[in-house]
Structures are given as structure tokens and as C-alpha cells.
PyMOL Python script that loads the backbone (N, CA, C, O; Angstrom):
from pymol import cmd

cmd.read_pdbstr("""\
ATOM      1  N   UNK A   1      -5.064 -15.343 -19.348  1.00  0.00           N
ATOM      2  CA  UNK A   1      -3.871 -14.601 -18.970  1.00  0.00           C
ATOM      3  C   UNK A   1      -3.922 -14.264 -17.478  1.00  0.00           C
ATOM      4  O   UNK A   1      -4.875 -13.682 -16.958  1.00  0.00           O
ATOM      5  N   UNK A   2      -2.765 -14.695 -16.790  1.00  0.00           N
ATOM      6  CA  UNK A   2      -3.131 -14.090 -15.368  1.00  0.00           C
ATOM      7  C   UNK A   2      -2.590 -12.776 -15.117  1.00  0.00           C
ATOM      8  O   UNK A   2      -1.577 -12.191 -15.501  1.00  0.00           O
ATOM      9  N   UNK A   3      -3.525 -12.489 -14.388  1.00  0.00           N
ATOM     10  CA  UNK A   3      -3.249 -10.764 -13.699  1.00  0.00           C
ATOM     11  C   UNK A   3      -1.692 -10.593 -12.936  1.00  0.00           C
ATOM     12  O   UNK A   3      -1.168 -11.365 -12.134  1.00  0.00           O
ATOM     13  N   UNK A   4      -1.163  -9.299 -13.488  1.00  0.00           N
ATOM     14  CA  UNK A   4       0.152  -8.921 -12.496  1.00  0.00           C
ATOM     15  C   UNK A   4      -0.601  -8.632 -11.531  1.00  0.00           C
ATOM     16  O   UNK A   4      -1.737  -8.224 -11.770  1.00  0.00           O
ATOM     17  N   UNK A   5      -0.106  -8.789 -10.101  1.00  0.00           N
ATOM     18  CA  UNK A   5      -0.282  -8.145  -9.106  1.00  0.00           C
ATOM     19  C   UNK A   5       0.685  -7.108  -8.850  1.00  0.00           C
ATOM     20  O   UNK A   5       0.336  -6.330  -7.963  1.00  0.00           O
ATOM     21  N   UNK A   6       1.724  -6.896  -9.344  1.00  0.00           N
ATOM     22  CA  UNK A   6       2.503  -5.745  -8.998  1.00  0.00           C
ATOM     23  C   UNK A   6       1.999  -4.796  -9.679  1.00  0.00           C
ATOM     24  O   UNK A   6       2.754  -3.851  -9.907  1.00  0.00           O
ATOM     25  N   UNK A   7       0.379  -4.724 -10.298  1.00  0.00           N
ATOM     26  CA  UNK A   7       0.476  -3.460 -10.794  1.00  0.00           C
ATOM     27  C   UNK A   7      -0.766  -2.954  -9.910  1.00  0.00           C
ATOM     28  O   UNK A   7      -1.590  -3.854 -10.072  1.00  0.00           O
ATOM     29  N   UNK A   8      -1.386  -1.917  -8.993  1.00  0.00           N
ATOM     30  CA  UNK A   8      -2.562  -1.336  -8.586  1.00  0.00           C
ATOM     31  C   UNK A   8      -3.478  -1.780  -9.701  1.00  0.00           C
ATOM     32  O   UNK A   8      -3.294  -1.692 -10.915  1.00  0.00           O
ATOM     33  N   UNK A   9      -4.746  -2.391  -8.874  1.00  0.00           N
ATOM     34  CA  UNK A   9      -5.600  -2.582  -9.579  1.00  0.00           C
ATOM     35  C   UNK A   9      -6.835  -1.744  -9.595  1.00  0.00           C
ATOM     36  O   UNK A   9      -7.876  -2.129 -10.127  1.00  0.00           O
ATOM     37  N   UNK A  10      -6.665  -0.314  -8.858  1.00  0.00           N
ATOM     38  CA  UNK A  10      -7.368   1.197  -8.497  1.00  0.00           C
ATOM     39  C   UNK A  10      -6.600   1.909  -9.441  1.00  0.00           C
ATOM     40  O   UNK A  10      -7.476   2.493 -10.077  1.00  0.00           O
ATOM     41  N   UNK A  11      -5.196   2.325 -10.082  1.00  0.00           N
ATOM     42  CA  UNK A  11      -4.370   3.069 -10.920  1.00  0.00           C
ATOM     43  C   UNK A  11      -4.151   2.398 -12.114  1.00  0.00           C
ATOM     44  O   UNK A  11      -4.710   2.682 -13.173  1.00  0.00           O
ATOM     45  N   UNK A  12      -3.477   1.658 -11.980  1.00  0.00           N
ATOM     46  CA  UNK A  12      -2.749   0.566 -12.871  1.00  0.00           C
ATOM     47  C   UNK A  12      -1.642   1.146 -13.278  1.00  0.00           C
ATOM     48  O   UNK A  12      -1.234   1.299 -14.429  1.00  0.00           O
ATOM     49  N   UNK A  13      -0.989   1.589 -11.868  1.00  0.00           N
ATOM     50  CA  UNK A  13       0.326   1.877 -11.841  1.00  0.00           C
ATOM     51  C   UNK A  13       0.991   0.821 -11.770  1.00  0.00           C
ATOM     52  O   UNK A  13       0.395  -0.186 -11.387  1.00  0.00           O
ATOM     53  N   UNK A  14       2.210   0.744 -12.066  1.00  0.00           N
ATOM     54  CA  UNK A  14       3.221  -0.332 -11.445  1.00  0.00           C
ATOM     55  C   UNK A  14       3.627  -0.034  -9.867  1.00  0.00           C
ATOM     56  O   UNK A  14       4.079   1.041  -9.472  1.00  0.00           O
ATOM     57  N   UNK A  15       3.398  -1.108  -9.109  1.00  0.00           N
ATOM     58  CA  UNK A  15       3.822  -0.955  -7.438  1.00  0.00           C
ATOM     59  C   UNK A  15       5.447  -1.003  -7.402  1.00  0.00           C
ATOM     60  O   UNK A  15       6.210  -1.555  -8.195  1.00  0.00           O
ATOM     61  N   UNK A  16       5.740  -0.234  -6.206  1.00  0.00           N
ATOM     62  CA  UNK A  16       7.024  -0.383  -5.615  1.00  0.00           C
ATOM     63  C   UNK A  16       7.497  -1.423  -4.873  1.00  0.00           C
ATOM     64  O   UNK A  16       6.764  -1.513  -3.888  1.00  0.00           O
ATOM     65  N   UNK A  17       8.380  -2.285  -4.842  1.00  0.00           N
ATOM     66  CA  UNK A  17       9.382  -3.248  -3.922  1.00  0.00           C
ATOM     67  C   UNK A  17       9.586  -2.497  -2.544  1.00  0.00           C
ATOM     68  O   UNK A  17      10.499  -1.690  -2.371  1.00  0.00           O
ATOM     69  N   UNK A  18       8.677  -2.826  -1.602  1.00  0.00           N
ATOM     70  CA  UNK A  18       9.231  -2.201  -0.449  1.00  0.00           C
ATOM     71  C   UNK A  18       9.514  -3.429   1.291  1.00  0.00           C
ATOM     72  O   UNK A  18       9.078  -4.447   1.828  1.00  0.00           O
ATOM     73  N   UNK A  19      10.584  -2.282   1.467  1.00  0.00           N
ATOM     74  CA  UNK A  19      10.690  -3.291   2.808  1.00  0.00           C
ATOM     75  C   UNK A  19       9.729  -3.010   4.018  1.00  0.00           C
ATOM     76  O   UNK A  19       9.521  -1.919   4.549  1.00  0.00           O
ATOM     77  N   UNK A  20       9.017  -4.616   4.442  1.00  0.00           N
ATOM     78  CA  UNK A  20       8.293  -4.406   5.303  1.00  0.00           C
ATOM     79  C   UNK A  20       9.389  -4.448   6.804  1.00  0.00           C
ATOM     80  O   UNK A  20      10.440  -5.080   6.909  1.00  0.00           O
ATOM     81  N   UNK A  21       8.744  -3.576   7.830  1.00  0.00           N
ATOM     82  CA  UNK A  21       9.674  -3.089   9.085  1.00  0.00           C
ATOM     83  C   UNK A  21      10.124  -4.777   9.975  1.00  0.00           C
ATOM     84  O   UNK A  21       9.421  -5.785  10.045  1.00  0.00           O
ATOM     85  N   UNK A  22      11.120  -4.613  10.381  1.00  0.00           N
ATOM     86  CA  UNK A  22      11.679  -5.325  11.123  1.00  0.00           C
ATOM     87  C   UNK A  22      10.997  -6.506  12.074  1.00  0.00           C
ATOM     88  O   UNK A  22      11.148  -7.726  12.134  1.00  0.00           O
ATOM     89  N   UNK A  23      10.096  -5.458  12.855  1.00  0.00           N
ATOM     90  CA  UNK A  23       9.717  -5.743  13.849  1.00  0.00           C
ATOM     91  C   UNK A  23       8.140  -5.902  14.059  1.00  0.00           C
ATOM     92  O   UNK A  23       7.541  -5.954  15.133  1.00  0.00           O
ATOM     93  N   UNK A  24       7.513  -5.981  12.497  1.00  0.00           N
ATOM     94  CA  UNK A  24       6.348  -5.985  11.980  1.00  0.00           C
ATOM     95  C   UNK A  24       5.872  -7.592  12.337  1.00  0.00           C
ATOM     96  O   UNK A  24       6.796  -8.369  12.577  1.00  0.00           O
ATOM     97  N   UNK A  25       4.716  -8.033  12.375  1.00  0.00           N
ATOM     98  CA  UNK A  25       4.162  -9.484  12.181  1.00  0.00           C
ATOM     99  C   UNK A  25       4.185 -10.171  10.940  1.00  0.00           C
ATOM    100  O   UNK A  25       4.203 -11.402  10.918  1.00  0.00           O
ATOM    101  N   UNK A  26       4.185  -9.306   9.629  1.00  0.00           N
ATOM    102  CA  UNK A  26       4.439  -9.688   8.669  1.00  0.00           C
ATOM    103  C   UNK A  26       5.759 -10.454   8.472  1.00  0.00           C
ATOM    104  O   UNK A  26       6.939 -10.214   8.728  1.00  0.00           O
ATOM    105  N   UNK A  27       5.086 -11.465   7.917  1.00  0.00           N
ATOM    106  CA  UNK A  27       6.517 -12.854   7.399  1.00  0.00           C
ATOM    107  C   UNK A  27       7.201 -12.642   6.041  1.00  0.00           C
ATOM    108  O   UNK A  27       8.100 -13.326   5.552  1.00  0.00           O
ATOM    109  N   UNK A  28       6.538 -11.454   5.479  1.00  0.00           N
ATOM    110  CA  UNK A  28       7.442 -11.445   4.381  1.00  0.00           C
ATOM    111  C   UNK A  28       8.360 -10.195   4.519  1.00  0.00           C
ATOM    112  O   UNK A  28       8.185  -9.215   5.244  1.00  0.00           O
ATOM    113  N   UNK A  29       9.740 -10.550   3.348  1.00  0.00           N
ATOM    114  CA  UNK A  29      10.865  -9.676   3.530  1.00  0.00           C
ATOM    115  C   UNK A  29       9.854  -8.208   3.309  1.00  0.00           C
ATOM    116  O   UNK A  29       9.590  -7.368   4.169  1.00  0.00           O
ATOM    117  N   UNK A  30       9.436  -8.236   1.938  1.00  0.00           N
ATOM    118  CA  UNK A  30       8.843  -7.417   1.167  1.00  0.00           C
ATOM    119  C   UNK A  30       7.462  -7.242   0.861  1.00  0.00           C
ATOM    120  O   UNK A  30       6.703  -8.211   0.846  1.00  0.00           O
ATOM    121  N   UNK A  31       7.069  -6.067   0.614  1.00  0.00           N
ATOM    122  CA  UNK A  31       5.292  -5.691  -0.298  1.00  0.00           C
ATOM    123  C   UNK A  31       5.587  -5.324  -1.973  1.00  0.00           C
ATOM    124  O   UNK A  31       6.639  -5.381  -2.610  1.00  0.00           O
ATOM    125  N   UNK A  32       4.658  -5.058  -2.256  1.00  0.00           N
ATOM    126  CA  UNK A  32       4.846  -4.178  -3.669  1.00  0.00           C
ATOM    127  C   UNK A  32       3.409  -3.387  -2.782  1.00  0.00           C
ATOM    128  O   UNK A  32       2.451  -3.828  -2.146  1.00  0.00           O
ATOM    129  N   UNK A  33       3.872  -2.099  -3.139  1.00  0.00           N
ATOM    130  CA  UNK A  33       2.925  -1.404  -2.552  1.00  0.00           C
ATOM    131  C   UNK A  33       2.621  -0.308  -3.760  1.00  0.00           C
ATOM    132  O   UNK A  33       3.459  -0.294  -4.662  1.00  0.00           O
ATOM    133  N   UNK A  34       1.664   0.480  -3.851  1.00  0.00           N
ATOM    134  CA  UNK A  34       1.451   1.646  -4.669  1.00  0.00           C
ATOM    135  C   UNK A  34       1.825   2.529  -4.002  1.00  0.00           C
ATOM    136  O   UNK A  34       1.619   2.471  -2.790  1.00  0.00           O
ATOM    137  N   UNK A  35       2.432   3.529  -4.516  1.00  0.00           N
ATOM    138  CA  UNK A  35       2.895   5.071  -3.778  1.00  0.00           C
ATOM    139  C   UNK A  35       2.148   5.816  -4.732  1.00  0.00           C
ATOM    140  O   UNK A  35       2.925   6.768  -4.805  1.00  0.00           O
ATOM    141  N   UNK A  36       1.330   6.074  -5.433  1.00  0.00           N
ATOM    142  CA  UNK A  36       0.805   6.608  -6.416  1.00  0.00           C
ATOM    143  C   UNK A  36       0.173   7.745  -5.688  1.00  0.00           C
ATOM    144  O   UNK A  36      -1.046   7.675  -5.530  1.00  0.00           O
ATOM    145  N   UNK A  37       0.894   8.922  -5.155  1.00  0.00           N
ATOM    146  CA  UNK A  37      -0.424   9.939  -4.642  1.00  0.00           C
ATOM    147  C   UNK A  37      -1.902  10.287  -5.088  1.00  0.00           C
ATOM    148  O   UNK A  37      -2.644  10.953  -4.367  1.00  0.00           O
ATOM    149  N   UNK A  38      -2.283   9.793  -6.323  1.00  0.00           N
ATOM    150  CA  UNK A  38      -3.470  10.093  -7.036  1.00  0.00           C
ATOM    151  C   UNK A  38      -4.015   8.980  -7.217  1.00  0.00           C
ATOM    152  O   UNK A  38      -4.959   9.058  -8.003  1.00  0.00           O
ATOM    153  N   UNK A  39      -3.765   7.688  -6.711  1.00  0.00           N
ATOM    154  CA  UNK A  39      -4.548   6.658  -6.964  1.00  0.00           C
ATOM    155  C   UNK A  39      -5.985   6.842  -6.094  1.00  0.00           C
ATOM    156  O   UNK A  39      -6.037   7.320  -4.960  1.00  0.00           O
ATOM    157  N   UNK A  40      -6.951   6.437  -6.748  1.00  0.00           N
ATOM    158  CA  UNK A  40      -8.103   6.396  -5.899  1.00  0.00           C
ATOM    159  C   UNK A  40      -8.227   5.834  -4.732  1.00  0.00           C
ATOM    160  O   UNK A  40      -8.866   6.447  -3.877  1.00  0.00           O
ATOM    161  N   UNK A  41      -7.719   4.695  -4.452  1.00  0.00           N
ATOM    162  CA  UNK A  41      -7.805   4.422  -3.420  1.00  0.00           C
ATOM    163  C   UNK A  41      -7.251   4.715  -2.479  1.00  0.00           C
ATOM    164  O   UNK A  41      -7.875   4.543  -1.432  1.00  0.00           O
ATOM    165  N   UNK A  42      -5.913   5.258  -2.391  1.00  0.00           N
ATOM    166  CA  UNK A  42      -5.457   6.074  -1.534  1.00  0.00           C
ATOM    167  C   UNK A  42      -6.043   7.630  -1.863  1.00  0.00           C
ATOM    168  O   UNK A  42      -7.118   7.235  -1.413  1.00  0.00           O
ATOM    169  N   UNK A  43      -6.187   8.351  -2.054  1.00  0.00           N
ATOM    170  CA  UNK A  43      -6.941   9.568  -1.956  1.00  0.00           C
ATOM    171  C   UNK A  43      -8.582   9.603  -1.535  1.00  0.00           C
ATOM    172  O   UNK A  43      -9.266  10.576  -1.217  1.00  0.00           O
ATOM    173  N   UNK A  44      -8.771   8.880  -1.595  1.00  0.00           N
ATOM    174  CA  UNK A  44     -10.377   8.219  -1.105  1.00  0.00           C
ATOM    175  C   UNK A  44     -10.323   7.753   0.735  1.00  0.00           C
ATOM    176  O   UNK A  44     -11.017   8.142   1.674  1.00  0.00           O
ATOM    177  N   UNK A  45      -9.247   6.830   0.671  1.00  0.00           N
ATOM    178  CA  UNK A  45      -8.707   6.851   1.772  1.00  0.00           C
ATOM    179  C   UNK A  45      -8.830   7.759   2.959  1.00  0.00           C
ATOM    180  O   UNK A  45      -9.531   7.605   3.960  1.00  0.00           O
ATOM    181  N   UNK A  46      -8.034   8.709   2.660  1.00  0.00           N
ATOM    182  CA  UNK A  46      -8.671   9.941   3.779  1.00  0.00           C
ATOM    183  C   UNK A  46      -9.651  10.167   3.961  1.00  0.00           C
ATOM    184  O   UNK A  46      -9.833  10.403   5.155  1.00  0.00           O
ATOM    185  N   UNK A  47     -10.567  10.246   3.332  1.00  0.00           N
ATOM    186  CA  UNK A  47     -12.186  10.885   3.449  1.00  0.00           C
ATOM    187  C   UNK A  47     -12.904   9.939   4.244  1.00  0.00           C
ATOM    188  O   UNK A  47     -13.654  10.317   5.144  1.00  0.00           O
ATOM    189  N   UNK A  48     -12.646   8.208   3.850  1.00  0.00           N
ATOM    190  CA  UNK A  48     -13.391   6.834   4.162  1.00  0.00           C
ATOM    191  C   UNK A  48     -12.852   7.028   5.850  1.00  0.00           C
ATOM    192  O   UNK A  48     -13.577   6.915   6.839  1.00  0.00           O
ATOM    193  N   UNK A  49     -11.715   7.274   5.841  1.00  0.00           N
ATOM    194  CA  UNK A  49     -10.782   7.244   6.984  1.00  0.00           C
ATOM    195  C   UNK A  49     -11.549   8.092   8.049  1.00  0.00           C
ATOM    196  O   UNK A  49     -12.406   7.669   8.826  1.00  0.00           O
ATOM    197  N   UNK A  50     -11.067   9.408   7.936  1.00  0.00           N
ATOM    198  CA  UNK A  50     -11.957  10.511   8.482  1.00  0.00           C
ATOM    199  C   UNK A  50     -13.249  10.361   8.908  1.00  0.00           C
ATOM    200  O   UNK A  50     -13.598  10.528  10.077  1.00  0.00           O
ATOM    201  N   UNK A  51     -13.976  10.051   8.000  1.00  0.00           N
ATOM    202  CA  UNK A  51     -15.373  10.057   8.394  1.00  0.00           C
ATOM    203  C   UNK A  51     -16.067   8.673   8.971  1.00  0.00           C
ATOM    204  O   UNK A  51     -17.261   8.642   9.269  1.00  0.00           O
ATOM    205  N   UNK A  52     -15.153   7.485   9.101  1.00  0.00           N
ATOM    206  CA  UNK A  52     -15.741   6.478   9.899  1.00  0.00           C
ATOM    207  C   UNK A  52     -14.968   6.168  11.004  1.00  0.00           C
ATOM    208  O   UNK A  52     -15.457   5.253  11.667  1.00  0.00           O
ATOM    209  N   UNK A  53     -13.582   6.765  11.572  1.00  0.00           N
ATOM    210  CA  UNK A  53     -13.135   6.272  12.371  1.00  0.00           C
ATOM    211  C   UNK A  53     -12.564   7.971  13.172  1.00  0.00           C
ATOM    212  O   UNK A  53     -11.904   8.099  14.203  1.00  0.00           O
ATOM    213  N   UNK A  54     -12.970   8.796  12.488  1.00  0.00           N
ATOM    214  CA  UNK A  54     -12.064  10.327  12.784  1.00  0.00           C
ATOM    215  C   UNK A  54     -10.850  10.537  13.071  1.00  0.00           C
ATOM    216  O   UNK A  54     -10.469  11.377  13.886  1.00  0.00           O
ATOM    217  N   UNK A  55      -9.884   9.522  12.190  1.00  0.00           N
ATOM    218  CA  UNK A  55      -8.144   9.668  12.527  1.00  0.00           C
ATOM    219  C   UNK A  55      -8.049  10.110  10.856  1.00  0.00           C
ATOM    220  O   UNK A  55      -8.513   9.600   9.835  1.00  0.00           O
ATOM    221  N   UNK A  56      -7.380  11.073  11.068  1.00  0.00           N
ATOM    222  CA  UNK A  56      -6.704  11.309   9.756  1.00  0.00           C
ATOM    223  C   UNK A  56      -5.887  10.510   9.061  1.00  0.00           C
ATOM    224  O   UNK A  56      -4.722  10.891   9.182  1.00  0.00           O
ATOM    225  N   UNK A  57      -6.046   9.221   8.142  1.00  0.00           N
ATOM    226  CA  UNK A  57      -5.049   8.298   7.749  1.00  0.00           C
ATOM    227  C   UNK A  57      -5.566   8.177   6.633  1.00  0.00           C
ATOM    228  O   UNK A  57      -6.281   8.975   6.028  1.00  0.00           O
ATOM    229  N   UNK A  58      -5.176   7.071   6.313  1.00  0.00           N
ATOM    230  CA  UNK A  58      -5.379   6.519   4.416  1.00  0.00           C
ATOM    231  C   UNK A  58      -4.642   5.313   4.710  1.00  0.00           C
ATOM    232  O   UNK A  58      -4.171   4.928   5.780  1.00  0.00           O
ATOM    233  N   UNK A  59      -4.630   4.730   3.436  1.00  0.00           N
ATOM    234  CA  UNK A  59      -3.780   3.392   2.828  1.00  0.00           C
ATOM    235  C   UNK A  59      -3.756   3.307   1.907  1.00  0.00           C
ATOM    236  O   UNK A  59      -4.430   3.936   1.092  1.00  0.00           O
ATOM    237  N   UNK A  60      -2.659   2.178   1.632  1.00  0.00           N
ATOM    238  CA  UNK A  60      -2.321   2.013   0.063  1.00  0.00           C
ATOM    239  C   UNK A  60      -2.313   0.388  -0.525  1.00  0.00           C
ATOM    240  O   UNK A  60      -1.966  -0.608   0.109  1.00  0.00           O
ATOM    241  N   UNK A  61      -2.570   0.422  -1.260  1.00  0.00           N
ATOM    242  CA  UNK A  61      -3.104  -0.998  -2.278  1.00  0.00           C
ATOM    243  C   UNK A  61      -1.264  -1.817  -2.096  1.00  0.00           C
ATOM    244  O   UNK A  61      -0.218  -1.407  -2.599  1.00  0.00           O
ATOM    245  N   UNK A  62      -1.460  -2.912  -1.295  1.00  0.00           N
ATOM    246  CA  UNK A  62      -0.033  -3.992  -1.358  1.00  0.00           C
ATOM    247  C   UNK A  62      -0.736  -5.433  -1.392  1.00  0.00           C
ATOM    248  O   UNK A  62      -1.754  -6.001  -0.997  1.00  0.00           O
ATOM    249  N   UNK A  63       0.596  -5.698  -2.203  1.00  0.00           N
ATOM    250  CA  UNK A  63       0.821  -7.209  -2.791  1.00  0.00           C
ATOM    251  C   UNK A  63       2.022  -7.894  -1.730  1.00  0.00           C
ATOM    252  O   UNK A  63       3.100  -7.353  -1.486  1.00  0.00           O
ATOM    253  N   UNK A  64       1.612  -9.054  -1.236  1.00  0.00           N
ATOM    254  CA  UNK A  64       2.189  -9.702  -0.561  1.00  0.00           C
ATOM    255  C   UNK A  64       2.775 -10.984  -1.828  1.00  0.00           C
ATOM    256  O   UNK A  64       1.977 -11.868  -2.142  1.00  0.00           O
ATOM    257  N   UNK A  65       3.681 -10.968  -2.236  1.00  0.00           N
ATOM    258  CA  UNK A  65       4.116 -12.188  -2.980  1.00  0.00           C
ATOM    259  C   UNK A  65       4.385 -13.501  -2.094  1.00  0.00           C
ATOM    260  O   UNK A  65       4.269 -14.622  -2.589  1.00  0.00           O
ATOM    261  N   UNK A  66       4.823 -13.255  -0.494  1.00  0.00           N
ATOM    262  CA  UNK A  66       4.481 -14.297  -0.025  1.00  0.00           C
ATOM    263  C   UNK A  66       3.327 -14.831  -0.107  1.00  0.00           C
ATOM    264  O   UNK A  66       3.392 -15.833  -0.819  1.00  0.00           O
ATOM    265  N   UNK A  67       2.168 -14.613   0.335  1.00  0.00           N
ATOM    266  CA  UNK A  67       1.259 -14.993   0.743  1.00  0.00           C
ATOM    267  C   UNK A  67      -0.075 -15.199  -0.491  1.00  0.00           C
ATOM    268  O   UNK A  67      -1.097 -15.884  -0.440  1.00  0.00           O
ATOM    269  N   UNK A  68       0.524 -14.181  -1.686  1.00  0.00           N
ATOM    270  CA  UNK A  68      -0.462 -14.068  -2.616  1.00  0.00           C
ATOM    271  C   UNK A  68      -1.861 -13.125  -2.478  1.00  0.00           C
ATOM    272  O   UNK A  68      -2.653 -12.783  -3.356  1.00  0.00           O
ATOM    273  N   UNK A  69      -1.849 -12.835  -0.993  1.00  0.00           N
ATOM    274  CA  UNK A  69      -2.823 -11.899  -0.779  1.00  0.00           C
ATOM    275  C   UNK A  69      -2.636 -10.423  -0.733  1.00  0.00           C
ATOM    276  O   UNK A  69      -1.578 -10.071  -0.210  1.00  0.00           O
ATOM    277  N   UNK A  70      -3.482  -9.408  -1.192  1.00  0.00           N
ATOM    278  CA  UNK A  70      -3.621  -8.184  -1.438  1.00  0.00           C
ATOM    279  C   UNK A  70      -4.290  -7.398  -0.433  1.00  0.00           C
ATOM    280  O   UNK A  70      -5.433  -7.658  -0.806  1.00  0.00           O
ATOM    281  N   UNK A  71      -4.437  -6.716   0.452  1.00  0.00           N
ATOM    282  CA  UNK A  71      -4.707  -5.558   1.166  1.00  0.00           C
ATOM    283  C   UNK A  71      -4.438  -4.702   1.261  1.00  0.00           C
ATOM    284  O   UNK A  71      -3.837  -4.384   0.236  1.00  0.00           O
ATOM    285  N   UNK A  72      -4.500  -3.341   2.448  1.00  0.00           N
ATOM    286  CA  UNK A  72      -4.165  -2.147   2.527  1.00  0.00           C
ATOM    287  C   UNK A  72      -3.078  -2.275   3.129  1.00  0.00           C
ATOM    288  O   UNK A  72      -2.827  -3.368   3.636  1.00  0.00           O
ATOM    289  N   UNK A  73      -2.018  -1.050   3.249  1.00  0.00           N
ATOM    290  CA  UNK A  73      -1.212  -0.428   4.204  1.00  0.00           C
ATOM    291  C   UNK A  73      -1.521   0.203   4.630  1.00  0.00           C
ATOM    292  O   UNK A  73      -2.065   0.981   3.847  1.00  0.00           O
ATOM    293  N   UNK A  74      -1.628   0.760   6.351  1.00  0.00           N
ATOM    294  CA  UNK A  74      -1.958   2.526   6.474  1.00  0.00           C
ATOM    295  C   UNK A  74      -0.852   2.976   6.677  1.00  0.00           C
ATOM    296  O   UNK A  74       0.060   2.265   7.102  1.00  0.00           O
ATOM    297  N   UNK A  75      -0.718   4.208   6.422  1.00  0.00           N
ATOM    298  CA  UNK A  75      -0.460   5.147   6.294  1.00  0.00           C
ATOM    299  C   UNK A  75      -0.848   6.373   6.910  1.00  0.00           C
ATOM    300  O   UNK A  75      -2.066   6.547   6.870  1.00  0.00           O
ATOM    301  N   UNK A  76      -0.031   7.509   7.609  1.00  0.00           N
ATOM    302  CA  UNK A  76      -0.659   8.298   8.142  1.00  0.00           C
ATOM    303  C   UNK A  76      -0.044   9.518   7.661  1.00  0.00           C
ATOM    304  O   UNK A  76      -0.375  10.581   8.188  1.00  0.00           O
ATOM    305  N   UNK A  77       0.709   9.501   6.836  1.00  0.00           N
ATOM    306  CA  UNK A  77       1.110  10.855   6.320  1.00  0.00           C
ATOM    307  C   UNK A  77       1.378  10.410   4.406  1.00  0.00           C
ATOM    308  O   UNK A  77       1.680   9.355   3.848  1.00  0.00           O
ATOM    309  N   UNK A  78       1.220  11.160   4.131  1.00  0.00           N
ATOM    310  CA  UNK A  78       1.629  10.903   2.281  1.00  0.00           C
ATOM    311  C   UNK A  78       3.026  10.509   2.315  1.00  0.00           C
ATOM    312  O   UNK A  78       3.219   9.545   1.575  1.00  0.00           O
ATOM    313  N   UNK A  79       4.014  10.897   2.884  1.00  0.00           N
ATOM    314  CA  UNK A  79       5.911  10.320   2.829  1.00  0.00           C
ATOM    315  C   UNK A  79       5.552   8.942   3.883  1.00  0.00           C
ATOM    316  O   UNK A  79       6.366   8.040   4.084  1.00  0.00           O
ATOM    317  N   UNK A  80       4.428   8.985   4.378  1.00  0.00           N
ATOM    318  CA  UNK A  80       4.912   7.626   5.386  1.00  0.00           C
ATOM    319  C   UNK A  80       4.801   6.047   4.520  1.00  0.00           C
ATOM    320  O   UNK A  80       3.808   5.490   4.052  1.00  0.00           O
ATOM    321  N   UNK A  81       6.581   5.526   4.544  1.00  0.00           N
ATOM    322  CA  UNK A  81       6.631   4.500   4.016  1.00  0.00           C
ATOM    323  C   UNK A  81       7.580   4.786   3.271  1.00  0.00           C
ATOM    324  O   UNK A  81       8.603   4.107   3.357  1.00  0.00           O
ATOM    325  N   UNK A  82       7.510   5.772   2.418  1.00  0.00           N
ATOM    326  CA  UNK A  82       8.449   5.699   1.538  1.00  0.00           C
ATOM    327  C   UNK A  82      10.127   5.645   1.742  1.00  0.00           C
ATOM    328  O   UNK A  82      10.875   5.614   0.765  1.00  0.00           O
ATOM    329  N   UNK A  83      10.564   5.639   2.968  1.00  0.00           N
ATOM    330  CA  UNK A  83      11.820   5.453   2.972  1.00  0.00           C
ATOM    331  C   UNK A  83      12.083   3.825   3.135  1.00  0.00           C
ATOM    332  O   UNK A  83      13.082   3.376   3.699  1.00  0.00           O
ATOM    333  N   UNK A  84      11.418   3.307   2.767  1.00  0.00           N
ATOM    334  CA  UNK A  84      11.281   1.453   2.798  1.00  0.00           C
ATOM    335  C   UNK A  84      11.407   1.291   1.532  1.00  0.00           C
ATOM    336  O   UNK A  84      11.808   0.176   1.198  1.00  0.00           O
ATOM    337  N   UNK A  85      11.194   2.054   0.690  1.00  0.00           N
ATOM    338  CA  UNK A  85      10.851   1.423  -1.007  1.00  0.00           C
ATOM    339  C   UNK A  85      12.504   0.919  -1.409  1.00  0.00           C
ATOM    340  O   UNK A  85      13.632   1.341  -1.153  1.00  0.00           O
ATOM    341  N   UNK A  86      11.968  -0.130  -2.120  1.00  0.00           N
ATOM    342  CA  UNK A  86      13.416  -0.849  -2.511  1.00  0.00           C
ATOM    343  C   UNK A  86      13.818  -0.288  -3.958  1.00  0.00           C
ATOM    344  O   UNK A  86      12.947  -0.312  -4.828  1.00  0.00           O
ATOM    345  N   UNK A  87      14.731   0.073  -4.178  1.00  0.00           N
ATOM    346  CA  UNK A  87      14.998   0.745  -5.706  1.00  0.00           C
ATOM    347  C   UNK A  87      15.676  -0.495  -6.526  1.00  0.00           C
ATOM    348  O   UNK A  87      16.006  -0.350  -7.703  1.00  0.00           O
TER     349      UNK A  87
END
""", "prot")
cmd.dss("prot")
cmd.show_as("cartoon", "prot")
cmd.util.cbc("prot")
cmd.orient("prot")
């Protein structure tokens, strides 16, 4: 059976449809990203963040359906991003 990628594989929430910015390097329209405030990996995030680079940030678990590949977003505030999510 193959794996959804639209679902966090830290939550196993279902990800959001979001638009990546305009003027970004990214080639795709869209992410599926997690907004999950309690996912581990974003709440872990801050701490990993903090303590190896000393900027207060985080990220969040996205699916590139172009590309098939999975990485982070950062993020620097908990609302940052969310006015991109596609409903």
C-alpha cells in the first residue's frame, strides 16, 4: 500500500493545500503543509531552533506533489503561513 503524503508523518494529521508565495524559488503552485500546532515536529522545532542557531523559529512538515519530496517550512511565528492555506 503506498503511503499518503498529505498526511504528517510526525501527527498523522491530514496536511493543508497551501499556496506557495509568488516570488518564492519554489516551482510548485502549491505544498500540503501541516498547521497542526501540537505536532511534534513543529513544537520541537523551537527548542532544535533556539538552541542550535539562537533565532526563535520552527517549521513545519510539507509535501511537495511536484517534486515528490518532503521537507520543512520555516516559520517564524505560529500564524506565519497560514493566510496561504487553500480551503
Amino acid at each position: 500500500m503506498q503511503e499518503d503524503k498529505t498526511v504528517c508523518p510526525h501527527c498523522d494529521q491530514k496536511m493543508k493545500k497551501w499556496k506557495t508565495p509568488p516570488l518564492s524559488t519554489w516551482s510548485a503552485e502549491y505544498f500540503f503543509v501541516c498547521f497542526n500546532d501540537e505536532c511534534s515536529y513543529y513544537v520541537e522545532g523551537w527548542n532544535h531552533m533556539q538552541r542550535s542557531t539562537e533565532v526563535s523559529c520552527s517549521y513545519r512538515h510539507r509535501y511537495d506533489p511536484d517534486s515528490g519530496m518532503c521537507g520543512p517550512l520555516p516559520v517564524w511565528a505560529p500564524e506565519a503561513g497560514k493566510d496561504q492555506i487553500i480551503e
